[in-house]
LOVEX-474198 format. One record per residue (C-alpha): residue in one letter; x, y, z. Coordinates in steps of 0.05 Angstrom, whole numbers, padded with zeros to 5 digits. Each point is the difference from the previous one (the first is absolute). Layout:
<rs>
{rest A; x X; y Y; z Z}
...
</rs>
This chain:
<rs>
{rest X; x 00572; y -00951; z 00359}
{rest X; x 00058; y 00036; z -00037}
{rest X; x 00010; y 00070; z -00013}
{rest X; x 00006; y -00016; z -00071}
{rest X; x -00071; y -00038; z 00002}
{rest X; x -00030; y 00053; z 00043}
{rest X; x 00011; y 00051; z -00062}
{rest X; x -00020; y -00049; z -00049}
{rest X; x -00067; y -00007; z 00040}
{rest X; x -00009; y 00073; z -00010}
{rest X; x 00026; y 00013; z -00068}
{rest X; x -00055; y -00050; z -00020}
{rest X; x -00057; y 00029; z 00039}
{rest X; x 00023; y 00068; z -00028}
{rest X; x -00016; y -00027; z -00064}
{rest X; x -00053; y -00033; z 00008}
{rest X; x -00030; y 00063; z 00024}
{rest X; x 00027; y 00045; z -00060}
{rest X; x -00031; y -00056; z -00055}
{rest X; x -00062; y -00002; z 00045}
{rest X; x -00002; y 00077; z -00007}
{rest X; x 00016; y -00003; z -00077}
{rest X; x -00055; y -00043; z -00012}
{rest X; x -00052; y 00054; z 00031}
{rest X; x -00038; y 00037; z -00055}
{rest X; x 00016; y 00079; z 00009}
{rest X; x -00060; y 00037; z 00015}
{rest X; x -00004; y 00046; z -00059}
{rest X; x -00022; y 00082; z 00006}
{rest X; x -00017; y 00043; z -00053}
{rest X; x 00027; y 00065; z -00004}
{rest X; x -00029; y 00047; z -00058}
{rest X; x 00007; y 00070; z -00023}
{rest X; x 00035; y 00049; z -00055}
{rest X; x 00077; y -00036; z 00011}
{rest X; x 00013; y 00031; z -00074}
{rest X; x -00001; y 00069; z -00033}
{rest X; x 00008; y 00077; z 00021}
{rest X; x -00040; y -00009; z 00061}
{rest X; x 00011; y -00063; z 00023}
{rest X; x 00046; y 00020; z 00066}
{rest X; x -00051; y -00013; z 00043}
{rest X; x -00017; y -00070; z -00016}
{rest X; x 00070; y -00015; z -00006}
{rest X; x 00016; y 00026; z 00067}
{rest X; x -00063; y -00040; z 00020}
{rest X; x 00014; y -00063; z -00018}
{rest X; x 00075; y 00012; z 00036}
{rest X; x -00033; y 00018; z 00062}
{rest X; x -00045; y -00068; z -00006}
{rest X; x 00075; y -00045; z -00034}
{rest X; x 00029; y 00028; z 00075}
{rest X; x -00060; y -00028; z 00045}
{rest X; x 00009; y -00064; z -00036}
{rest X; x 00066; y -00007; z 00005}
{rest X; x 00001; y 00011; z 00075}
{rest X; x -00060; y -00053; z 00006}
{rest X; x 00036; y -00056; z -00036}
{rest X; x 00058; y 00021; z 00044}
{rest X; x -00038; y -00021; z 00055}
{rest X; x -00027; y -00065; z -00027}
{rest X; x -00060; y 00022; z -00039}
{rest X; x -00067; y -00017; z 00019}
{rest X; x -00014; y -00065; z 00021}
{rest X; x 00057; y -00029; z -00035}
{rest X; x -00019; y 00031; z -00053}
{rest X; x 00044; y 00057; z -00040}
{rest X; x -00039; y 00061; z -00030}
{rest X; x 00019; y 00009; z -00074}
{rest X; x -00012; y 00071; z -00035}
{rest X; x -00032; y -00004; z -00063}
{rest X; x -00003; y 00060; z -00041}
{rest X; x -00040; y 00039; z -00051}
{rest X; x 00003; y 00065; z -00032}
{rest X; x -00080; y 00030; z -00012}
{rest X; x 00030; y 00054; z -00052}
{rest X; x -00031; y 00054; z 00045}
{rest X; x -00066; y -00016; z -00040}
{rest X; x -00072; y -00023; z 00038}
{rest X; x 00003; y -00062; z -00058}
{rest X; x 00081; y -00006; z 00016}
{rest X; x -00026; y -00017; z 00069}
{rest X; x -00054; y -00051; z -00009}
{rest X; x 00042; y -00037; z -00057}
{rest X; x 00062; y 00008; z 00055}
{rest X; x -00042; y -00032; z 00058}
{rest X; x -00015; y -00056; z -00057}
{rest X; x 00063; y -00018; z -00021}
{rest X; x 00018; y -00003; z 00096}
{rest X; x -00070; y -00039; z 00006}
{rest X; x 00036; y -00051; z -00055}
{rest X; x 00065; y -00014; z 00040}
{rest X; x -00046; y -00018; z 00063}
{rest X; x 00013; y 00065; z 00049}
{rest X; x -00041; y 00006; z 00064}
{rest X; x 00001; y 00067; z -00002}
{rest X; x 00009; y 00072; z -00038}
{rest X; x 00049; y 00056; z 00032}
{rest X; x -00028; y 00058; z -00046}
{rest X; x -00012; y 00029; z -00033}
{rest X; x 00026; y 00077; z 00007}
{rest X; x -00054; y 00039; z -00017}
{rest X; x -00082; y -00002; z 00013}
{rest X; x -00018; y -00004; z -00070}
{rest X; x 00041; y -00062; z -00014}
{rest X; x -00038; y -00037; z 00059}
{rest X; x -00056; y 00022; z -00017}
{rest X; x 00005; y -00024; z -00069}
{rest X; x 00039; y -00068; z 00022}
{rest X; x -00047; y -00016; z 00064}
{rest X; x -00064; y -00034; z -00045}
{rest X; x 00043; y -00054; z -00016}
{rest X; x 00040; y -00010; z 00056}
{rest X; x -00072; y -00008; z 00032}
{rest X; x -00033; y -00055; z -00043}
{rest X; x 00067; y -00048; z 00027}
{rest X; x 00006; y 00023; z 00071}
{rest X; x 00078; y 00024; z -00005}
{rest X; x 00002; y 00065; z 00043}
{rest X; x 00033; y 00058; z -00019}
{rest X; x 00038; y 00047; z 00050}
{rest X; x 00027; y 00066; z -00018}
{rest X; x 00057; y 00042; z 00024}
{rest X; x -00024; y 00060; z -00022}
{rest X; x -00063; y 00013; z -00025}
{rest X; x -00046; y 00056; z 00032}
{rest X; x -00064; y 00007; z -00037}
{rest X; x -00068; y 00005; z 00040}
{rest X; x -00022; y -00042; z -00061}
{rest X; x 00033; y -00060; z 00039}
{rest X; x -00029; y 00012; z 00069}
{rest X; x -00055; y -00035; z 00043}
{rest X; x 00001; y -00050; z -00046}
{rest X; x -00011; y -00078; z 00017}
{rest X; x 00043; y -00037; z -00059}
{rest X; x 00061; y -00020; z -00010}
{rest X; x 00042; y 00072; z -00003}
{rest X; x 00042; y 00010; z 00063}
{rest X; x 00049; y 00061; z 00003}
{rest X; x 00054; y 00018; z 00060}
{rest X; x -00007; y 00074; z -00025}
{rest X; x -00057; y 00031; z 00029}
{rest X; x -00046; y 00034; z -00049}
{rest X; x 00016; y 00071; z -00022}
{rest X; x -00059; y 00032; z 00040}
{rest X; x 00016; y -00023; z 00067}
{rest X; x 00064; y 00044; z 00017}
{rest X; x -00035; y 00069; z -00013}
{rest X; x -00059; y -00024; z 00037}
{rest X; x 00045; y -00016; z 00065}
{rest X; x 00037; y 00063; z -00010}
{rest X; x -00071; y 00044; z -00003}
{rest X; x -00019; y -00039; z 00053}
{rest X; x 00061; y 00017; z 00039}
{rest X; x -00002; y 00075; z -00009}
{rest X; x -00066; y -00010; z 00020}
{rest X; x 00007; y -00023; z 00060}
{rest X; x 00060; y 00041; z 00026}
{rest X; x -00017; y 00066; z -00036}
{rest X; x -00072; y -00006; z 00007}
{rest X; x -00010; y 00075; z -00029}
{rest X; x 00059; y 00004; z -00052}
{rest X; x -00018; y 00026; z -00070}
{rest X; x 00032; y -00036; z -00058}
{rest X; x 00013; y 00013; z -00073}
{rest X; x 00026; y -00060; z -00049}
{rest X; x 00043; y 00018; z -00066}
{rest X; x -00010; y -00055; z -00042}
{rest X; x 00046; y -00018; z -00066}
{rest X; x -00067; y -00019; z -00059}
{rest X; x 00061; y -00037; z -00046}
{rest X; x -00004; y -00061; z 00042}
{rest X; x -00076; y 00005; z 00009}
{rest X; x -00007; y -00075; z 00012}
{rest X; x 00045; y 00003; z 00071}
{rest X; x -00015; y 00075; z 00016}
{rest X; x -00066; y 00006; z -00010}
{rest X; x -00027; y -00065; z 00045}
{rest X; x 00054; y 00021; z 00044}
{rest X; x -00024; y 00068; z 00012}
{rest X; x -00069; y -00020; z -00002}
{rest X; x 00007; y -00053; z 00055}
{rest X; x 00032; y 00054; z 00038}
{rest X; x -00056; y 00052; z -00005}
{rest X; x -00049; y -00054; z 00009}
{rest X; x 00026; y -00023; z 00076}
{rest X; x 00020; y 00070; z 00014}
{rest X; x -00071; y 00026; z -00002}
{rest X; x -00038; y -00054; z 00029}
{rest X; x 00052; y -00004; z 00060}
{rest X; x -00025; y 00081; z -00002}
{rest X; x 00066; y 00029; z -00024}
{rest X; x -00007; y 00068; z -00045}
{rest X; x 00017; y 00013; z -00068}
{rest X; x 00028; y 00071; z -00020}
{rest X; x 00014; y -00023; z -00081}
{rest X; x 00019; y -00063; z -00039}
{rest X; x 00053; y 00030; z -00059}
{rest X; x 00018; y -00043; z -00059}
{rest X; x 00056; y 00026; z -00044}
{rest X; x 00028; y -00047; z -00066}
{rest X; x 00066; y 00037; z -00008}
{rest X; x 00028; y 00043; z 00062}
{rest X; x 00036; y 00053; z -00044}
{rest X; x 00001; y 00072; z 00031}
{rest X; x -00069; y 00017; z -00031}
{rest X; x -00031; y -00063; z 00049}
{rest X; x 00047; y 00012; z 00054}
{rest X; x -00021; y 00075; z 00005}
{rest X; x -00078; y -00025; z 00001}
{rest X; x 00013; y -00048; z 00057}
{rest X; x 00037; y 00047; z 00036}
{rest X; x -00058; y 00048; z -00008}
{rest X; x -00048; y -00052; z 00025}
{rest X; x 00041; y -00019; z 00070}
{rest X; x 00007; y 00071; z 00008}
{rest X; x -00068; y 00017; z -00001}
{rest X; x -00028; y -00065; z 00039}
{rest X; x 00068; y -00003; z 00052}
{rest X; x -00015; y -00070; z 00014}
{rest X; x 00032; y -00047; z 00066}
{rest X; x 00013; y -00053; z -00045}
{rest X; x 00016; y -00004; z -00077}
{rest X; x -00003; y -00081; z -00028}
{rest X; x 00048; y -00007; z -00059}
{rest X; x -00023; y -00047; z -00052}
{rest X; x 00065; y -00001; z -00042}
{rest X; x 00072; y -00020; z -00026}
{rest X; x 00057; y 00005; z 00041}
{rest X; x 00025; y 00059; z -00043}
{rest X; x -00063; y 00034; z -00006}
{rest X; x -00021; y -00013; z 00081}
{rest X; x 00077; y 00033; z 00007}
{rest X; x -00018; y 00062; z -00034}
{rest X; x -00075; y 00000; z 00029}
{rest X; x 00024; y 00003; z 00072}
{rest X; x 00047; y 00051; z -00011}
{rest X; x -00060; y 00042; z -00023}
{rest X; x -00040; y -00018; z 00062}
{rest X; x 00054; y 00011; z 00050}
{rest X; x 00007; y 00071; z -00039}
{rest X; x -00076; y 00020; z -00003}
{rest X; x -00023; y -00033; z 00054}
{rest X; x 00062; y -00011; z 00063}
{rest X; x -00037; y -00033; z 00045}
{rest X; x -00033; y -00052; z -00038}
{rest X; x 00003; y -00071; z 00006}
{rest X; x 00021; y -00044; z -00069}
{rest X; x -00009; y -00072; z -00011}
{rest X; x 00009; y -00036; z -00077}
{rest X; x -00033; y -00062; z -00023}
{rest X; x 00057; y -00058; z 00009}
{rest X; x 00008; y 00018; z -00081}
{rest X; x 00057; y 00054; z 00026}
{rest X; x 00029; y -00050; z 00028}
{rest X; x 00053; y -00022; z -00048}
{rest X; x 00077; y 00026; z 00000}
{rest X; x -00014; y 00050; z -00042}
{rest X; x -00027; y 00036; z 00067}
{rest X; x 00074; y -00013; z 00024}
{rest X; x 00031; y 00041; z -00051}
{rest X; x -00034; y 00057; z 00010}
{rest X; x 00034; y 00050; z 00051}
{rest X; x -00067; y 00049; z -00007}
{rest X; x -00020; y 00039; z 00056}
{rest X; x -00069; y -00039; z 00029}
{rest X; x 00026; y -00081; z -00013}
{rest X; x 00007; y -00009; z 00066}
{rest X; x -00059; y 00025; z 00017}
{rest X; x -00051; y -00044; z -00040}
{rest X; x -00020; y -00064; z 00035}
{rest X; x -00018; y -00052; z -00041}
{rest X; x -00055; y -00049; z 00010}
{rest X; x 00022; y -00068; z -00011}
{rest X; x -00001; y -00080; z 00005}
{rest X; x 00077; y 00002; z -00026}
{rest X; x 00050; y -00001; z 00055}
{rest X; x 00072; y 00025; z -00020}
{rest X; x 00048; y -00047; z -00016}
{rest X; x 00036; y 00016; z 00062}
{rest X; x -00057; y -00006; z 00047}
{rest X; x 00013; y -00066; z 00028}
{rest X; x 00057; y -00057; z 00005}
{rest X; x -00046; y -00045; z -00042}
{rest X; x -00007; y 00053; z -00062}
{rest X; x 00081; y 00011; z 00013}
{rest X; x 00007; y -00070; z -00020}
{rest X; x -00053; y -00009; z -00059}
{rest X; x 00040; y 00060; z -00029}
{rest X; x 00070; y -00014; z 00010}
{rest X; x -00015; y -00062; z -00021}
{rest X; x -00041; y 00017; z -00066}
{rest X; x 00056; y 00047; z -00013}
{rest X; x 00052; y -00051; z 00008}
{rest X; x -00037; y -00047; z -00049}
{rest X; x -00026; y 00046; z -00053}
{rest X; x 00042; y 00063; z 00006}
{rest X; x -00043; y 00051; z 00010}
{rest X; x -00055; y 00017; z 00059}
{rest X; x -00064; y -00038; z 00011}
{rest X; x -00062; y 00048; z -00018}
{rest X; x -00068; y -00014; z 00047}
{rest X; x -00028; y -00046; z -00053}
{rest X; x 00062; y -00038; z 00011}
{rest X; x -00017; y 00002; z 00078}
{rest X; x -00073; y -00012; z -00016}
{rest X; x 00018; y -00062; z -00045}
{rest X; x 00035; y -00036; z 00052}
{rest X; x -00046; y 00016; z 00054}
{rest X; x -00053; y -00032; z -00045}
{rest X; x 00036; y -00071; z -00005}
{rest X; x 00015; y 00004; z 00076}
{rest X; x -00069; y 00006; z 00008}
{rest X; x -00023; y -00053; z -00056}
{rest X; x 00059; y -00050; z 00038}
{rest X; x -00034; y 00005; z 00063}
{rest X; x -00074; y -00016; z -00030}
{rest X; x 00033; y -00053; z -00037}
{rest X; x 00038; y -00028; z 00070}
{rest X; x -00070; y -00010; z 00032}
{rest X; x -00041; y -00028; z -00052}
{rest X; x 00053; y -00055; z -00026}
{rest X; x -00025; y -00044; z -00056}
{rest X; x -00069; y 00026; z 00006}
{rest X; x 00014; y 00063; z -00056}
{rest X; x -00084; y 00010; z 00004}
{rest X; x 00002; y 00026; z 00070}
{rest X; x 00058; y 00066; z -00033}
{rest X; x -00045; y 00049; z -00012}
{rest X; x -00043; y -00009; z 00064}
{rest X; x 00072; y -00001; z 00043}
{rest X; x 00031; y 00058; z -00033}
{rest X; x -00063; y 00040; z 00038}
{rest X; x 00017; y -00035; z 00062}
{rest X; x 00065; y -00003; z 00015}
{rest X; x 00012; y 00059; z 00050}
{rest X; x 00058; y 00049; z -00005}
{rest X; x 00059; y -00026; z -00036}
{rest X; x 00067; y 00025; z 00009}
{rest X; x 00014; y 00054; z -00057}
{rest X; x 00048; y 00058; z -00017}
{rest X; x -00048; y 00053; z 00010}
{rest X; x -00029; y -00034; z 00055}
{rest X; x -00048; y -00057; z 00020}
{rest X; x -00029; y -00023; z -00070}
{rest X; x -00078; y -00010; z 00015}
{rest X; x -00060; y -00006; z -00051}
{rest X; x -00073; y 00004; z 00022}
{rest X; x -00055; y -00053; z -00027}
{rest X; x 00000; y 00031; z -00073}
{rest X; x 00071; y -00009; z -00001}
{rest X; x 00008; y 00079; z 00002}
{rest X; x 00072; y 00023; z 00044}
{rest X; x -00009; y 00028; z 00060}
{rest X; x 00057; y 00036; z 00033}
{rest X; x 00035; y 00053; z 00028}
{rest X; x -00002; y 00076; z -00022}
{rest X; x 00062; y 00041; z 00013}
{rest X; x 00023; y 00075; z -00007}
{rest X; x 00067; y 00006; z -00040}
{rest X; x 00044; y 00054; z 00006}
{rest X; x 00065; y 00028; z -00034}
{rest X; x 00065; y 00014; z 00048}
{rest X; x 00069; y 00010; z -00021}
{rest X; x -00014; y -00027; z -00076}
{rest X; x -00033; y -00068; z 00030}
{rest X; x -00074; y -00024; z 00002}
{rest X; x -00011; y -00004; z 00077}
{rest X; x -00069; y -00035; z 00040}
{rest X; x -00030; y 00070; z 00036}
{rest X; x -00052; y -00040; z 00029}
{rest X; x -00051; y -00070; z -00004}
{rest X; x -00065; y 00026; z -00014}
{rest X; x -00042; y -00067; z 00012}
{rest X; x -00025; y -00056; z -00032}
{rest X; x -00042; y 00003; z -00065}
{rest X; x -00056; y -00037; z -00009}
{rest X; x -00026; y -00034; z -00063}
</rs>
């Protein structure tokens, strides 16, 4: 046979293949949160993170032949926003809901999403509201209680008889306060002491004189800032001047660049207790971010990160169950560790995350990994 037959033969198969491929329906996933208005950033980066996991999918053939399409909705940042959102993604057929952003919206949406079997799987959603439940709410961000309970139980267990104080911000009472709580909580029954639990809702000089008093008085080992990036900046420069030898961790809420900025005496002192690796941290987040950068023009935030994860995991459910879309919401339980950016991407059977707790440092003006802490389970 000819050369010139030869590449006919191909250039036919080729094409059979491509209209073969065409003729697949797309398997069709939701994504849903605020994409409009002053505080829609975080959906928006969001539903980039989940546009990039796609992308890199259908790059590599889809699943089963079949090409993911993103289907979008905006939920107004409203509870109603979200059901009529996860509606209007129920009507164009999806298989599944990335979002949406925050607890109350899921909470809200998850009724309906219920009485027709479509699961829902948020990037970042904390609340304890959400946990230990059997439905169909999954999440790849582990609930807000369970990295202050793995840091108690780590000072704990390596400084059996340190005394600790928390400062806790009351403005953002719905992520401080069961924050702090779930701290205290494990602290004492793993038998750590308490010396005082202070609350301020402004740190002007008048509050920053009081705490000062306080850690004076009690010198504690440890001091657990529940805070801001600016105000855990100013906090652990009061520590380090009342009380030198004290240790200082922050809630992963200080961990944002505007810790980076700051040049105060104590930021590199305050180790913050995390599930959010640097961008830097590995090759993998390297390329999610130059990447995201390239495409969008600015740096991927962690609900960009958490976004993506959550399709990579929803892709692999969706590779083992095939046509049988029934089986999802028992497989997204049972898959195992799947690859992710901040490390394997694991749920247990209520579809709660499970994963790794880390201890996040600043050095030089960049976030650095101190040290893996363990794993946290749901």
């Amino acid at each position: 046979m000819g050369r010139a037959a030869v590449l006919t033969k191909v250039l036919m198969a080729v094409l059979l293949l491509l209209v073969s491929a065409c003729g697949q329906e797309p398997i069709r996933i939701g994504v849903s949160g605020q994409l409009s208005g002053v505080y829609s950033d975080f959906a928006v980066q969001g539903r980039n993170g989940a546009r990039l996991a796609v992308e890199e999918i259908n790059a590599r053939g889809g699943i089963g032949g079949h090409r993911l399409e993103l289907v979008t909705a905006d939920d107004g940042g409203t509870p109603q926003g979200a059901v009529e959102a996860d509606r209007r993604l129920m009507g164009r057929g999806v298989v599944a809901i990335i979002g949406h952003m925050t607890s109350d919206r899921c909470l809200a949406a998850l009724a309906n999403l219920q009485g027709v079997g479509v699961p829902m799987i948020s990037p970042t959603a904390s609340s304890p509201q959400l946990s230990g439940k059997r439905d169909l709410f999954f999440r790849v961000q582990p609930s807000i209680e369970k990295v202050p309970q793995m840091l108690a139980h780590t000072l704990a267990e390596h400084r059996p008889f340190a005394k600790v104080c928390t400062v806790r911000d009351r403005r953002e009472a719905n992520y401080t306060g069961p924050w702090e709580e779930a701290f205290a909580r494990a602290y004492r029954s793993s038998g750590g002491s308490f010396l005082c639990r202070l609350t301020y809702s402004r740190l002007d000089q008048s509050n920053m004189e009081r705490i000062s008093e306080s850690l004076s008085s009690s010198r504690p080992d440890a001091v657990v800032l529940v805070s801001s990036a600016q105000d855990a900046a100013r906090l652990a420069g009061l520590v380090l001047r009342c009380c030198p030898n004290t240790l200082i961790y922050a809630a992963s809420w200080a961990q944002t660049d505007d810790l980076l900025t700051h040049r105060k005496e104590g930021v590199e002192q305050i180790r913050i207790a995390t599930d959010i690796l640097p961008l830097d941290a590995s090759d993998a987040l390297r390329r999610f971010a130059w990447n995201y950068r390239k495409r969008y023009g600015v740096p991927p935030s962690f609900a960009a990160v958490r976004s993506y994860e959550a399709v990579r995991l929803l892709a692999a459910a969706l590779s083992r169950v095939g046509n049988a879309l029934d089986r999802l919401p028992q497989t997204l339980t049972r898959l195992g560790p799947v690859p992710g950016l901040y490390g394997p991407i694991e749920l247990d059977s209520f579809g709660d995350a499970v994963g790794t707790l880390y201890v996040v440092g600043v050095r030089s003006g960049k976030f650095v990994v101190l040290e893996q802490l363990g794993r946290k389970e749901s």
